[in-house]
N, CA, C and O atoms as a Tripos MOL2 file, in Angstrom:
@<TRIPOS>MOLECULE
protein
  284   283    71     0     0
PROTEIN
NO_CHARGES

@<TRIPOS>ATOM
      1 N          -2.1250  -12.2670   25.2100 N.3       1 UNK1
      2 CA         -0.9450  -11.5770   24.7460 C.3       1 UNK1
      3 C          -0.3170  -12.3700   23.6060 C.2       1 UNK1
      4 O          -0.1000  -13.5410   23.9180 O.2       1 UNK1
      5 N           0.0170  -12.0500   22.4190 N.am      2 UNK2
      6 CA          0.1200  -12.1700   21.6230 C.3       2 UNK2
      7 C           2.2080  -12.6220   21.4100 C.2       2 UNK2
      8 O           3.0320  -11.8070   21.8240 O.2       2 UNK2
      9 N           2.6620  -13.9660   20.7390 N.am      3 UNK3
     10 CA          3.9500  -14.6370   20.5260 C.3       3 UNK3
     11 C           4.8200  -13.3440   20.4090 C.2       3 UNK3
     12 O           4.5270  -12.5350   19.5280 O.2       3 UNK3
     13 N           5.9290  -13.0890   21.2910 N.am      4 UNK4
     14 CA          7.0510  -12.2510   20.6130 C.3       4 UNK4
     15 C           7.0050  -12.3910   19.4200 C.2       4 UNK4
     16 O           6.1160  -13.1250   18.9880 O.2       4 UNK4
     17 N           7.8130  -11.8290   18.5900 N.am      5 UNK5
     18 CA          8.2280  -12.0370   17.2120 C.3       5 UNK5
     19 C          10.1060  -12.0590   17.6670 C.2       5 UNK5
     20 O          10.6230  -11.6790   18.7170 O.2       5 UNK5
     21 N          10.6840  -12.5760   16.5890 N.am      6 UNK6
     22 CA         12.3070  -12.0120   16.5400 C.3       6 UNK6
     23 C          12.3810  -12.2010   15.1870 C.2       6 UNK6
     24 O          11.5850  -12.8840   14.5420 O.2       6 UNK6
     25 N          13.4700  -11.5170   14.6730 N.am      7 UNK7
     26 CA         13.5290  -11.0430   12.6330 C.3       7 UNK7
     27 C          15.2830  -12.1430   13.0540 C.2       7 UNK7
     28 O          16.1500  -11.9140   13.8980 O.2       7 UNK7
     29 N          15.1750  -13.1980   12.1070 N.am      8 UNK8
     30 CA         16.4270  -13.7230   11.5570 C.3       8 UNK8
     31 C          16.7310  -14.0440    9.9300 C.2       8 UNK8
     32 O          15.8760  -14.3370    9.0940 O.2       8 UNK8
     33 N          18.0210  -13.9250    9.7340 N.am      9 UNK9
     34 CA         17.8750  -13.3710    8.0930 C.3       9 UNK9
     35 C          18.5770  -14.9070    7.9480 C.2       9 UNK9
     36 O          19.2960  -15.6260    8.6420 O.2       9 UNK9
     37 N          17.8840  -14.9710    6.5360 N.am     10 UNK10
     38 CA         17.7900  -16.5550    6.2350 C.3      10 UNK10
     39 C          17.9890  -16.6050    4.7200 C.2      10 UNK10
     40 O          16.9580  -16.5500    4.0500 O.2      10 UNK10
     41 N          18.9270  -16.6830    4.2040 N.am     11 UNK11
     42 CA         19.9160  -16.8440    2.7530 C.3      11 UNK11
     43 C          19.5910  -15.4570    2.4860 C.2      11 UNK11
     44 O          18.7310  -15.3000    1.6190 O.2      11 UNK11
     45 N          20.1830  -14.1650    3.1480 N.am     12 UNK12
     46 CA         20.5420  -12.9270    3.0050 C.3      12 UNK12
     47 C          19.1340  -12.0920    3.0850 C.2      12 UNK12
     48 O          19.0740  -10.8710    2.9440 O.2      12 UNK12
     49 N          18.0470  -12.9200    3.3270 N.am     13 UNK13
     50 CA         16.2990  -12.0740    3.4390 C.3      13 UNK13
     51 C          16.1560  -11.8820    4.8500 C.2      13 UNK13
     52 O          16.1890  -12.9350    5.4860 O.2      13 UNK13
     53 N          16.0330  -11.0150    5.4050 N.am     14 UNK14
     54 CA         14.9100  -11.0660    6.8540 C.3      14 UNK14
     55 C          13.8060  -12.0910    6.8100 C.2      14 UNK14
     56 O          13.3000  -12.2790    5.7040 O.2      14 UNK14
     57 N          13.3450  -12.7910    7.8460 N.am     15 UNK15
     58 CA         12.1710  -12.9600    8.1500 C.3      15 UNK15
     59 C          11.6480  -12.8400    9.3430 C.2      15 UNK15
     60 O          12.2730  -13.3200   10.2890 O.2      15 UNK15
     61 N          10.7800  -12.3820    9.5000 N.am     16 UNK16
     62 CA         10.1130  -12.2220   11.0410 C.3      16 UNK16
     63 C           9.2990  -13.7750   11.5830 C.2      16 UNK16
     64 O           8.5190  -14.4170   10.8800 O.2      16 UNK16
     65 N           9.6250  -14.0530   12.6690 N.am     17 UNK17
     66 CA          8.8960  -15.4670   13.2190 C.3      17 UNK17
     67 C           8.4950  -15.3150   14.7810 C.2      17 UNK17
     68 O           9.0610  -14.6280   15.6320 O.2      17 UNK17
     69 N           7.2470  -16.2310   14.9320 N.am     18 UNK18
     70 CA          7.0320  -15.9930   16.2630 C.3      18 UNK18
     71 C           7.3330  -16.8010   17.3480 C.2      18 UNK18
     72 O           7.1150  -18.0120   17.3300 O.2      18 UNK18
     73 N           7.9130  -16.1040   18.4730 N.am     19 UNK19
     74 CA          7.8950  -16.8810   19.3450 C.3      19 UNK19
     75 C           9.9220  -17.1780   19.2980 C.2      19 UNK19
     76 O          10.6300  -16.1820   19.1450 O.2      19 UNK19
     77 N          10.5920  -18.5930   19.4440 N.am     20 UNK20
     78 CA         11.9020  -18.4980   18.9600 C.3      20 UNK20
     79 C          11.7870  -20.2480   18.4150 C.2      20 UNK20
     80 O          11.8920  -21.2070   19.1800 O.2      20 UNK20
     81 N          11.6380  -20.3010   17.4760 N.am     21 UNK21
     82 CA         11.5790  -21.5910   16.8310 C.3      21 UNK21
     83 C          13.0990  -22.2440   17.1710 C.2      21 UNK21
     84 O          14.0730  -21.5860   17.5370 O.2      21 UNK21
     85 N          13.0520  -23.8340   16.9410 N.am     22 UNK22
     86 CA         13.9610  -24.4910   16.6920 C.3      22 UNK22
     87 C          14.5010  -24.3800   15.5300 C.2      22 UNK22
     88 O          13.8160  -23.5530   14.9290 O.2      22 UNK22
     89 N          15.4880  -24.8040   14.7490 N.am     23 UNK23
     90 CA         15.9070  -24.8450   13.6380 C.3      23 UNK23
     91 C          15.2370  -25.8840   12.8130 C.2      23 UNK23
     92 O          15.2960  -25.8710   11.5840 O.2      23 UNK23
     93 N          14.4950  -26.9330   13.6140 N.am     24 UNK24
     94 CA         13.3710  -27.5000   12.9640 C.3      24 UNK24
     95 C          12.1410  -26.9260   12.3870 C.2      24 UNK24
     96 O          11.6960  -26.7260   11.2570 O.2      24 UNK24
     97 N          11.7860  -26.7490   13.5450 N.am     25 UNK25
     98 CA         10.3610  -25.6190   13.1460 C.3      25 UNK25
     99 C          10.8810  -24.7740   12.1410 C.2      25 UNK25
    100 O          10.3870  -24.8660   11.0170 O.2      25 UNK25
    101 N          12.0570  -23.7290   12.4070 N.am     26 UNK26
    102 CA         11.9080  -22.8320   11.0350 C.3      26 UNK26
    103 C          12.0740  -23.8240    9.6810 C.2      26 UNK26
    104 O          11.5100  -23.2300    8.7620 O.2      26 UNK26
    105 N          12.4540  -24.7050    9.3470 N.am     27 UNK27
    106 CA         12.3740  -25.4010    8.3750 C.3      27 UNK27
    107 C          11.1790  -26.0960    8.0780 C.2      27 UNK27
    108 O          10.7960  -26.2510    6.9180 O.2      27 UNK27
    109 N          10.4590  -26.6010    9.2440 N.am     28 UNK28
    110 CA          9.1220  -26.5600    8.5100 C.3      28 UNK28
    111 C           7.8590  -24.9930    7.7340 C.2      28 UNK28
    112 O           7.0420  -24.9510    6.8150 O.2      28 UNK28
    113 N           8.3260  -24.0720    8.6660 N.am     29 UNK29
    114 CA          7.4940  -22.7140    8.0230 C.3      29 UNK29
    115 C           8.3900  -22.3850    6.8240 C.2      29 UNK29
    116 O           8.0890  -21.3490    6.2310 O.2      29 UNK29
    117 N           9.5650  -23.1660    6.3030 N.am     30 UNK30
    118 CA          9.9070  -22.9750    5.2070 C.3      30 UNK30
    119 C           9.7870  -23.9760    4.1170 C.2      30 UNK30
    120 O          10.3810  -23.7920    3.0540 O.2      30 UNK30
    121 N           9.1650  -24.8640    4.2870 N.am     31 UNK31
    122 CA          8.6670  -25.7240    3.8320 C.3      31 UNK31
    123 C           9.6630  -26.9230    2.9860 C.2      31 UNK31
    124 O           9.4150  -27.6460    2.0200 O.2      31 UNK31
    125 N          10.7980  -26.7620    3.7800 N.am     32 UNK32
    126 CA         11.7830  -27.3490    3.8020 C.3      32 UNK32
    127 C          12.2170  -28.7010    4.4190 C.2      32 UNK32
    128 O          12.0270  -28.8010    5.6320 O.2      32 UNK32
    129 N          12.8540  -29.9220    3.6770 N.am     33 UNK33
    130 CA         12.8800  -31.2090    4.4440 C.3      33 UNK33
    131 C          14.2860  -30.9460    5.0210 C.2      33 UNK33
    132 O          15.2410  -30.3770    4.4930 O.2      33 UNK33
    133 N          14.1400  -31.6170    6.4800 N.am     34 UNK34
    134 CA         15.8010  -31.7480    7.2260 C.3      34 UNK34
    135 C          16.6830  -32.3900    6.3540 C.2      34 UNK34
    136 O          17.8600  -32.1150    6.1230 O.2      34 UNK34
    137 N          15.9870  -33.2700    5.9010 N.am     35 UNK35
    138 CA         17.1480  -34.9330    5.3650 C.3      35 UNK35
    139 C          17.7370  -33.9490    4.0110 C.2      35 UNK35
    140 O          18.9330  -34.2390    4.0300 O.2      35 UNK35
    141 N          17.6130  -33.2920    3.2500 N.am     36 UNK36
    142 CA         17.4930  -32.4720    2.1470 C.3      36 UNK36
    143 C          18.3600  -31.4090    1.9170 C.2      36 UNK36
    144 O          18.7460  -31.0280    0.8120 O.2      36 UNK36
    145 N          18.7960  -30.7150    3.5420 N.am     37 UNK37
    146 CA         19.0030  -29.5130    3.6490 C.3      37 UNK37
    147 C          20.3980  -29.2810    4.3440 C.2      37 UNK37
    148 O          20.7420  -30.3240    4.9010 O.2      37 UNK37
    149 N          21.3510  -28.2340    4.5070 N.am     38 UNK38
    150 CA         22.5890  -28.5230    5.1350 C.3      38 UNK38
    151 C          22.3050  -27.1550    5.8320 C.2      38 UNK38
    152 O          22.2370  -26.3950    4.8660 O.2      38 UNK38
    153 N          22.1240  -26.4950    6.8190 N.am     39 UNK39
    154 CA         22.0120  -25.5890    7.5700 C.3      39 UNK39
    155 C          22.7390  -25.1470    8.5800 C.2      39 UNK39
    156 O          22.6920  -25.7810    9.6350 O.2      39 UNK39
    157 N          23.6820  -23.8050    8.4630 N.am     40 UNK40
    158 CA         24.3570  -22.9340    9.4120 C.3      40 UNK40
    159 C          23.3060  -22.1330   10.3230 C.2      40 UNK40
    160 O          22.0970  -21.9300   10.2120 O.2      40 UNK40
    161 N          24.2510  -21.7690   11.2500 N.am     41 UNK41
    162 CA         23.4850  -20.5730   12.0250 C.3      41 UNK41
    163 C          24.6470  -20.2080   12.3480 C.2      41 UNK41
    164 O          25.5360  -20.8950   12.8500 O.2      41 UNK41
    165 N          24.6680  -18.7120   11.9610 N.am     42 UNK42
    166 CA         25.6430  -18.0040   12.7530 C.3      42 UNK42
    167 C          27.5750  -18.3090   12.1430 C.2      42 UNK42
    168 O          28.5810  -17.7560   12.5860 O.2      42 UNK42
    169 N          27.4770  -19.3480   11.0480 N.am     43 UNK43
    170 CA         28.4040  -19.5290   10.7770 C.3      43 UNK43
    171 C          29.0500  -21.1200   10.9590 C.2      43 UNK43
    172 O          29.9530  -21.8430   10.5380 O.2      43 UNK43
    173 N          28.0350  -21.1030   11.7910 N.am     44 UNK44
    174 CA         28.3520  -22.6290   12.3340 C.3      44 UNK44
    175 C          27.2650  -23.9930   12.1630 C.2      44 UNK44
    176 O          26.1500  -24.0620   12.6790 O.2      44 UNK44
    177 N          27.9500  -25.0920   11.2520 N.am     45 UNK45
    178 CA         26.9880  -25.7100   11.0340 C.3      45 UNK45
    179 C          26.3420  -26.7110   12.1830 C.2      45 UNK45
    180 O          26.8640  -27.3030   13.1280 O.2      45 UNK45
    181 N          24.5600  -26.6250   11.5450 N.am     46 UNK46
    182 CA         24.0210  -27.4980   12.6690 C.3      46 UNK46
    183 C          23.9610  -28.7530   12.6050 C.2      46 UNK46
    184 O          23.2770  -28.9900   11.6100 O.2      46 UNK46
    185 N          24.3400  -29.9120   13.1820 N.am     47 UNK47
    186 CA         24.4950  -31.0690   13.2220 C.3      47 UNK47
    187 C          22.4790  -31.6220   13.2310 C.2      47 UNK47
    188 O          21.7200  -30.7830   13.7170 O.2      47 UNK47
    189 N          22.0260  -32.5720   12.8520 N.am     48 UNK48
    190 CA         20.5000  -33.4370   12.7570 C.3      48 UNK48
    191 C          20.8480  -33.6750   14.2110 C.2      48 UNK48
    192 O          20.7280  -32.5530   14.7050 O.2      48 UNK48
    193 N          21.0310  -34.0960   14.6970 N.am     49 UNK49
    194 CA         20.8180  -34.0320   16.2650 C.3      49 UNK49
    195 C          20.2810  -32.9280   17.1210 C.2      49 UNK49
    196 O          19.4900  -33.1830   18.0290 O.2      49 UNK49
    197 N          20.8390  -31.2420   16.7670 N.am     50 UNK50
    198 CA         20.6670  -30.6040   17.1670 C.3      50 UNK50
    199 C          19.2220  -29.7780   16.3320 C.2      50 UNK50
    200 O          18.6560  -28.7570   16.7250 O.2      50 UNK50
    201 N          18.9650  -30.4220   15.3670 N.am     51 UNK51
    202 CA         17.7930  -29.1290   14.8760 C.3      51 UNK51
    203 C          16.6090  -28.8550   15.4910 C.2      51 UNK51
    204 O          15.8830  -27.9220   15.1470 O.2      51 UNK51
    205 N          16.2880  -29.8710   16.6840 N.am     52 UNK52
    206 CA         15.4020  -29.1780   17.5490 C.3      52 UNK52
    207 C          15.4800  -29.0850   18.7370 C.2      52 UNK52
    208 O          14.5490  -28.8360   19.5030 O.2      52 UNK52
    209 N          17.1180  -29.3640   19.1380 N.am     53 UNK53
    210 CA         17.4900  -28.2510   20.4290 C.3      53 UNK53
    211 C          17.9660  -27.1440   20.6110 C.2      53 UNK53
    212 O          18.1460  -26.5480   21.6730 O.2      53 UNK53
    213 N          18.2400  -26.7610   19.3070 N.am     54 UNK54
    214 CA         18.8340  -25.0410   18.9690 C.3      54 UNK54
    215 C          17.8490  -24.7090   18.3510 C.2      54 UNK54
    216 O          17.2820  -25.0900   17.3270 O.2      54 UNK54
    217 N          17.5930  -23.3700   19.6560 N.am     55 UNK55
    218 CA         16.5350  -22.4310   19.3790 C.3      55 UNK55
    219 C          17.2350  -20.7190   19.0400 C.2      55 UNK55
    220 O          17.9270  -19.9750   19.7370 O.2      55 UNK55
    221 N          16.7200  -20.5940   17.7800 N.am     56 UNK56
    222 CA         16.6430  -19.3620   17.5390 C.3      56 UNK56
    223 C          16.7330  -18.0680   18.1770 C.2      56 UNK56
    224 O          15.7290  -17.8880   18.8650 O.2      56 UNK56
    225 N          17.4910  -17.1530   18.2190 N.am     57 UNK57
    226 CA         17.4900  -16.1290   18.5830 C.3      57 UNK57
    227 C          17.1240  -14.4730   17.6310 C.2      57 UNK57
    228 O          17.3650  -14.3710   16.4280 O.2      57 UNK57
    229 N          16.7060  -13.6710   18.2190 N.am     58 UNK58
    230 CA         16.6760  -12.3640   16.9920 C.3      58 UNK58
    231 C          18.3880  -12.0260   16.9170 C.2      58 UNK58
    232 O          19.3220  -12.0670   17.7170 O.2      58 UNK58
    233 N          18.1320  -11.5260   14.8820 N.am     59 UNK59
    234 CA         19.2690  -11.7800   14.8150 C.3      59 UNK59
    235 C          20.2180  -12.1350   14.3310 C.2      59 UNK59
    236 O          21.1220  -11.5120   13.7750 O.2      59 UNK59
    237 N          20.0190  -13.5030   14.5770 N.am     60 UNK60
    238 CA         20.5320  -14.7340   14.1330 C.3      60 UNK60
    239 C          20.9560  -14.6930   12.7870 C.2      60 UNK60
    240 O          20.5030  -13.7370   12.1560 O.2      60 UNK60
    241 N          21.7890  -15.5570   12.0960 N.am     61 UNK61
    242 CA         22.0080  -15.3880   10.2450 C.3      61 UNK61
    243 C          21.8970  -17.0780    9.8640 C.2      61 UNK61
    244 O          22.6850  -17.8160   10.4550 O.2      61 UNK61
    245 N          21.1260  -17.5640    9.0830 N.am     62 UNK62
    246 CA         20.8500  -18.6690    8.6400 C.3      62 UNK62
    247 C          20.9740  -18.8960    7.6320 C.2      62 UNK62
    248 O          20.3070  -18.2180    6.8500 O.2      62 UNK62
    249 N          21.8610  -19.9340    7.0760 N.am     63 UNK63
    250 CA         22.2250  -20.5810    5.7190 C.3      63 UNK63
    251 C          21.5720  -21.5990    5.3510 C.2      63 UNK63
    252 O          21.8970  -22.5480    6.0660 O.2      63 UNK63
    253 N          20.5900  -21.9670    4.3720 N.am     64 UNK64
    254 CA         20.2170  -23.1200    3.8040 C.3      64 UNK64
    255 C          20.7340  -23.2250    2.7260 C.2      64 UNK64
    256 O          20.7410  -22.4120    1.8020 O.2      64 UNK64
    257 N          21.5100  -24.9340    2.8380 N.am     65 UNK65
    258 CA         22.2510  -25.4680    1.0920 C.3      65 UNK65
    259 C          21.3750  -26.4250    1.1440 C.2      65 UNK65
    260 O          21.3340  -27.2760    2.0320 O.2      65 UNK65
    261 N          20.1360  -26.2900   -0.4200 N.am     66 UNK66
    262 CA         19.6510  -27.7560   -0.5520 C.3      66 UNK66
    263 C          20.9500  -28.8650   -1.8010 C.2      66 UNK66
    264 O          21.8420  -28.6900   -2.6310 O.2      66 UNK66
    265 N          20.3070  -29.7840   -1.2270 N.am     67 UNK67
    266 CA         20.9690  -30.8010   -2.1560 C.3      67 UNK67
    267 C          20.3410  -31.0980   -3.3680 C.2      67 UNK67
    268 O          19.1690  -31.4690   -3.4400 O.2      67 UNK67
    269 N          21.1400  -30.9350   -4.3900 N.am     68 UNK68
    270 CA         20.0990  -31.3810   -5.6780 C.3      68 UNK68
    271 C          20.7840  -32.4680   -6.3030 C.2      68 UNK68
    272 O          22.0070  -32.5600   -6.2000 O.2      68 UNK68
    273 N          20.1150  -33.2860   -6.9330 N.am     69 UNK69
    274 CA         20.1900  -34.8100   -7.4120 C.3      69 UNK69
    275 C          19.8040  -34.4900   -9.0600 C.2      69 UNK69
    276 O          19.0040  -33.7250   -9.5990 O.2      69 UNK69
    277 N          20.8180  -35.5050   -9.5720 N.am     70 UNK70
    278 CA         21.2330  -35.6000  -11.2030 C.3      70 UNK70
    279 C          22.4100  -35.6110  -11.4800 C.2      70 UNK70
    280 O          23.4190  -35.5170  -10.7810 O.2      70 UNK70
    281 N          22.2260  -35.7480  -12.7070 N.am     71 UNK71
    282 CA         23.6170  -35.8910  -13.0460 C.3      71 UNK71
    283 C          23.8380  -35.7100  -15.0080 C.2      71 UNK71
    284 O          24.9560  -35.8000  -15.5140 O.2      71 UNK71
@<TRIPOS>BOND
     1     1     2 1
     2     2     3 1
     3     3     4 2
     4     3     5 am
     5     5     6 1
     6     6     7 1
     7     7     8 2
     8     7     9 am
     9     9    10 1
    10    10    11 1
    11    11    12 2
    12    11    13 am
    13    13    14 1
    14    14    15 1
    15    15    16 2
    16    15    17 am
    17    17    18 1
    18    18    19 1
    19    19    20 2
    20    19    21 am
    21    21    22 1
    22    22    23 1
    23    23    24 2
    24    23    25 am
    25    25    26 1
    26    26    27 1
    27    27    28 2
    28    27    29 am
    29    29    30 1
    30    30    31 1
    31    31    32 2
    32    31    33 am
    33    33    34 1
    34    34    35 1
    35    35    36 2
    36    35    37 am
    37    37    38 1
    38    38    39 1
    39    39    40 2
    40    39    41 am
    41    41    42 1
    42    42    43 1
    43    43    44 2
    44    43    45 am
    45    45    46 1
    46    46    47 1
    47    47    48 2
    48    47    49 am
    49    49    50 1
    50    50    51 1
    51    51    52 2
    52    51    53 am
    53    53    54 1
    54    54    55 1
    55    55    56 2
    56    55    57 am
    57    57    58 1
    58    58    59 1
    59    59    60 2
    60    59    61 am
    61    61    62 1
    62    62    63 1
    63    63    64 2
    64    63    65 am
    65    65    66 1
    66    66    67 1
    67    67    68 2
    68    67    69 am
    69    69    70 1
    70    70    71 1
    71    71    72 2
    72    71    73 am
    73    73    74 1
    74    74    75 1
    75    75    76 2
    76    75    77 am
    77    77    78 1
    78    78    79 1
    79    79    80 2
    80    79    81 am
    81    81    82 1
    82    82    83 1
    83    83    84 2
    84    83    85 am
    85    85    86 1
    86    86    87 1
    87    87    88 2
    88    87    89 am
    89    89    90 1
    90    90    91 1
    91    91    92 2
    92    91    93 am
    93    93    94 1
    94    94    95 1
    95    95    96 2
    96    95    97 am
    97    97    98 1
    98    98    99 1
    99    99   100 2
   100    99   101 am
   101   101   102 1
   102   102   103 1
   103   103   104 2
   104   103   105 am
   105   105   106 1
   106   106   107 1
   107   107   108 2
   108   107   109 am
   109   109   110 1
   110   110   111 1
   111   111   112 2
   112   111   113 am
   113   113   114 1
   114   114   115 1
   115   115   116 2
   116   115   117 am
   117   117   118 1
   118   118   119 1
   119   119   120 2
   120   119   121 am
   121   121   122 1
   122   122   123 1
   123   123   124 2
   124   123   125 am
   125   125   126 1
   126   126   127 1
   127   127   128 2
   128   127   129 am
   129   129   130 1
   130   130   131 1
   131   131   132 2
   132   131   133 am
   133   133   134 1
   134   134   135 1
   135   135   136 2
   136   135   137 am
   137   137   138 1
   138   138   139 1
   139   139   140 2
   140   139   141 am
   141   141   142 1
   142   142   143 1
   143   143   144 2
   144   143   145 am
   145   145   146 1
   146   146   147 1
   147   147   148 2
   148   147   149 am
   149   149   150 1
   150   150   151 1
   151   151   152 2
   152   151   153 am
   153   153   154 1
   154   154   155 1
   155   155   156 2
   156   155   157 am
   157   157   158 1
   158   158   159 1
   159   159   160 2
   160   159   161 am
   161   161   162 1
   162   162   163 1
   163   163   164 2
   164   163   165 am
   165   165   166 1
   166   166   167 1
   167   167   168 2
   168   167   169 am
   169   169   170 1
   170   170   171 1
   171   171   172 2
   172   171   173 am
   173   173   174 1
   174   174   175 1
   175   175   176 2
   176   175   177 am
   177   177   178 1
   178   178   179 1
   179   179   180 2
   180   179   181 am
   181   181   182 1
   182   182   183 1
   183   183   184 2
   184   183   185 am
   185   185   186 1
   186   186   187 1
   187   187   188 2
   188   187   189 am
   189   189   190 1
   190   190   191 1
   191   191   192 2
   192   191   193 am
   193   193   194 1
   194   194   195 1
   195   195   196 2
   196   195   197 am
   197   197   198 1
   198   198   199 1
   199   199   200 2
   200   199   201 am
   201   201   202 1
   202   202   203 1
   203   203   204 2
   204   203   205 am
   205   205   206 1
   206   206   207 1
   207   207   208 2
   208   207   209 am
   209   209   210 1
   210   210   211 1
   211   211   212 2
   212   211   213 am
   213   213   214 1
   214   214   215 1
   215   215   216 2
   216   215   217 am
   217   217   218 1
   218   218   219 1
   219   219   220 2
   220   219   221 am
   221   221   222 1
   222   222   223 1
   223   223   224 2
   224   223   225 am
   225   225   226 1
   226   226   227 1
   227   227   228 2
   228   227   229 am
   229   229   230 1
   230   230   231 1
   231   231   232 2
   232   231   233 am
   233   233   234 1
   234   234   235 1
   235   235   236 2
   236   235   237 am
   237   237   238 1
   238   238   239 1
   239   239   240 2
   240   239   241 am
   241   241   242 1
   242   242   243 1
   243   243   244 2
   244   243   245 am
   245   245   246 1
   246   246   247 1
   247   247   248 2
   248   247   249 am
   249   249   250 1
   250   250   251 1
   251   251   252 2
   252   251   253 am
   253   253   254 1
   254   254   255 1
   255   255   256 2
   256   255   257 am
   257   257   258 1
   258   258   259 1
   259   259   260 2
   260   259   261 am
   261   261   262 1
   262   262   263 1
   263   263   264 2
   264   263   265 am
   265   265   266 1
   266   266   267 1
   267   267   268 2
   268   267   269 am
   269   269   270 1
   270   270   271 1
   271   271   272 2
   272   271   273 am
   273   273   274 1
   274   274   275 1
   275   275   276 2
   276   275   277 am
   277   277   278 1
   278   278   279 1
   279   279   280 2
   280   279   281 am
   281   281   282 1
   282   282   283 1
   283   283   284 2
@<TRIPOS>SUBSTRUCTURE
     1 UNK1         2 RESIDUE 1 A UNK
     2 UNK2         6 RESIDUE 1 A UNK
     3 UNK3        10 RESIDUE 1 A UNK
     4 UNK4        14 RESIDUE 1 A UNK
     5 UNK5        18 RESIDUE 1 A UNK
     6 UNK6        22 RESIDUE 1 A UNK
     7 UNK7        26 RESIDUE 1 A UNK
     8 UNK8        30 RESIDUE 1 A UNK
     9 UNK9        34 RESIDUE 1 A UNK
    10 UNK10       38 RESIDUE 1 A UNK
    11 UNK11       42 RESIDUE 1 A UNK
    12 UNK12       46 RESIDUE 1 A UNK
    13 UNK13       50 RESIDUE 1 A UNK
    14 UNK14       54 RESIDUE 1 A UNK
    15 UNK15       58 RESIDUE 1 A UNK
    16 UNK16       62 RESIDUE 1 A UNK
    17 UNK17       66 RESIDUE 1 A UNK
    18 UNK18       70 RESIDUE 1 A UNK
    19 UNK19       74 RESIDUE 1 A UNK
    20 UNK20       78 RESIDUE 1 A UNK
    21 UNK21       82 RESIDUE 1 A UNK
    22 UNK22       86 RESIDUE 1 A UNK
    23 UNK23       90 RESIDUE 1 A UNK
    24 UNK24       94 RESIDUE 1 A UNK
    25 UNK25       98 RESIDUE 1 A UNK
    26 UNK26      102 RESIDUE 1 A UNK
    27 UNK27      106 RESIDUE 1 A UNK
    28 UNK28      110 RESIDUE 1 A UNK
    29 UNK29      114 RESIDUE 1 A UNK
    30 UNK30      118 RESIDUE 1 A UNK
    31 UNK31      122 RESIDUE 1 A UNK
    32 UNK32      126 RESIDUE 1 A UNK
    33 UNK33      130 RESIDUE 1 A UNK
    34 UNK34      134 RESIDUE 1 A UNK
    35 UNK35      138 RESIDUE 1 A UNK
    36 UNK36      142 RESIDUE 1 A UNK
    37 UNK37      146 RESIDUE 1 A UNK
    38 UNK38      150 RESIDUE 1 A UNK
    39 UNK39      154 RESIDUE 1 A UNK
    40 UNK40      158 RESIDUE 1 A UNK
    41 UNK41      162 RESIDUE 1 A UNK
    42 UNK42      166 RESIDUE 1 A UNK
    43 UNK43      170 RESIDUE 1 A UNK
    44 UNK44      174 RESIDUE 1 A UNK
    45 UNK45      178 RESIDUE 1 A UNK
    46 UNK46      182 RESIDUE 1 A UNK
    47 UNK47      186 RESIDUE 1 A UNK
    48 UNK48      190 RESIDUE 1 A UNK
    49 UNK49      194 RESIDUE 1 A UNK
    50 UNK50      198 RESIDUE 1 A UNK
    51 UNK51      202 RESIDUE 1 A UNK
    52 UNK52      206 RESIDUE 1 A UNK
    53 UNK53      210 RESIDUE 1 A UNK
    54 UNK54      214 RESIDUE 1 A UNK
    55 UNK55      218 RESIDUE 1 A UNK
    56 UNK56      222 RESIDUE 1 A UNK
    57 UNK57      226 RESIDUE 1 A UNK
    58 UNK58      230 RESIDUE 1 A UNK
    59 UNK59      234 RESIDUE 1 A UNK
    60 UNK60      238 RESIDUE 1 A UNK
    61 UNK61      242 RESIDUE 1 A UNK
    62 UNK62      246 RESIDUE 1 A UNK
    63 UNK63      250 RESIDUE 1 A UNK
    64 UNK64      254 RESIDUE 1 A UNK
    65 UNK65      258 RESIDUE 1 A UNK
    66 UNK66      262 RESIDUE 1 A UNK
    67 UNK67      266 RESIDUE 1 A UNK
    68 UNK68      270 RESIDUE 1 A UNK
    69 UNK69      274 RESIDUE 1 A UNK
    70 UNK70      278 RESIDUE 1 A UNK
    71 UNK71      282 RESIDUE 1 A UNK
């Protein structure tokens, strides 16, 4: 039998994912670094402690701010 899927929209796009990832995992299928990245869910930001004990729900609304360097 084949991973649920659940659809969470992630800087205003849907994406469909399988199974209910951590907020880690979805940042790795986004090919995204933690240290790099400032990430909401739902409105509420996620603390580096928590990005791979908060698991995903369908749904869900996800904000990624990367940090960019220069000057």
């Amino acid at each position: 039998m084949p991973n649920p899927t659940i659809t969470v929209t992630v800087n205003g796009a849907e994406r469909t994912v399988e199974g209910r990832p951590s907020v880690r995992e979805l940042l790795g299928l986004l090919d995204l670094d933690p240290r790099q990245v400032v990430v909401e869910v739902n409105r509420e930001i996620v603390r580096r402690p928590a990005l791979d004990t908060l698991s995903l729900a369908d749904g869900d609304r996800v904000e990624v701010v990367h940090f960019v360097g220069g000057g």
